[in-house]
N, C-alpha and C positions, 0 to 999 in steps of 0.2 A: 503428543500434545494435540489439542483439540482446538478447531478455527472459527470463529462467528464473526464475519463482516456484517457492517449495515452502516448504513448514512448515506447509501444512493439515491436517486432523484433526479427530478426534472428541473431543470436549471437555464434560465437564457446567457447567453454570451456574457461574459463581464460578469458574471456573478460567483457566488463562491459554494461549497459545501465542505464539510468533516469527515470521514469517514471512520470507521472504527473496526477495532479486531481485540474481540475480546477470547482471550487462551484458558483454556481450560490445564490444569496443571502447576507443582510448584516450582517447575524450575524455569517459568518462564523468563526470568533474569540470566539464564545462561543461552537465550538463542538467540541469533541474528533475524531481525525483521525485515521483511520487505513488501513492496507492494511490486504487482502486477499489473497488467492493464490487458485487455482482448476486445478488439472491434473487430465487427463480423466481418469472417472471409479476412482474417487475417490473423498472424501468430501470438501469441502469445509473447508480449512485450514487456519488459521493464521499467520501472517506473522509479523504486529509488528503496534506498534501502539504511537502516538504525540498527548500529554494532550494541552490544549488549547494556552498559550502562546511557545510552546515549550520546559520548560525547563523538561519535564518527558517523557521518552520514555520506549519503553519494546516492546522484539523481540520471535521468537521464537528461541528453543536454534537454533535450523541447518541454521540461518541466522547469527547468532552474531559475530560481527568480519568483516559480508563481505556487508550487507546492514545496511543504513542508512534512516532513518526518518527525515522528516525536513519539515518546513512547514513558509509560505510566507502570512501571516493574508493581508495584505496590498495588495496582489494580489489575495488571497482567491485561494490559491493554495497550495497545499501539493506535496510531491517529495518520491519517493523512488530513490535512489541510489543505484545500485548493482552492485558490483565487487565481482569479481572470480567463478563468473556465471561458474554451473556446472549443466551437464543434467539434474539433479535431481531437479533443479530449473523450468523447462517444463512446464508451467500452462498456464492459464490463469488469470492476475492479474485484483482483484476487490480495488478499493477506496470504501470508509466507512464512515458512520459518523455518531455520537449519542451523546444528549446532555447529559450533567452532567461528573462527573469529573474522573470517573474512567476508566482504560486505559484496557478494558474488553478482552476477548481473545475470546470471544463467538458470533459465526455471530448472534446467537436471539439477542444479545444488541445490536446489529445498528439498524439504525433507517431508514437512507438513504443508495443507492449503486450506483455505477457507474455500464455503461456497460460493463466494464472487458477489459482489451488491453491483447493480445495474446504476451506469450515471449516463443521462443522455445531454445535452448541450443542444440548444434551440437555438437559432443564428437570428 
């Protein structure tokens, strides 16, 4: 399967953005989604992740509350949602995805990656 993030941007504190990954392929309804995150000079972190039909999600804890997981099988399209976007949010966001059913937190379980949309947070 194939990765296309986009809906990064420039954003001040307190505000929001969507992101998008849109999967090339038809079996996108059998993969586990996830999102990533990478601020510079440092690893490659997790961010939260959407079990195949949607109904199971899991974030990390410094998102909960202010991003959102969701995913569109029928447009083979997953979404982050993030509100109350704060500097510390500054990465670069990755799309993910690995078959089988659990909702892993570790980049070795993906399988596939998007090229990563740039979000920066202005204080």
């Amino acid at each position: 399967v194939q990765l296309q993030a986009c809906g990064g941007g420039l954003v001040q504190a307190g505000g929001s953005l969507r992101l998008s990954c849109a999967a090339s392929g038809r079996t996108f309804g059998s993969y586990v989604m996830a999102w990533f995150r990478q601020a510079p000079g440092k690893e490659r972190e997790f961010v939260g992740a959407i079990s195949w039909g949607g109904g199971r999600t899991s974030y990390t804890d410094s998102v909960k509350g202010r991003f959102t997981i969701s995913r569109d099988n029928a447009k083979n399209t997953v979404y982050l949602q993030m509100n109350s976007l704060k500097p510390e949010d500054t990465a670069v966001y990755y799309c993910a995805a690995r078959s089988g059913g659990s909702l892993f937190d570790s980049p070795d379980d993906y399988d596939y990656w998007g090229q990563g949309t740039l979000v920066t947070v202005s204080s």
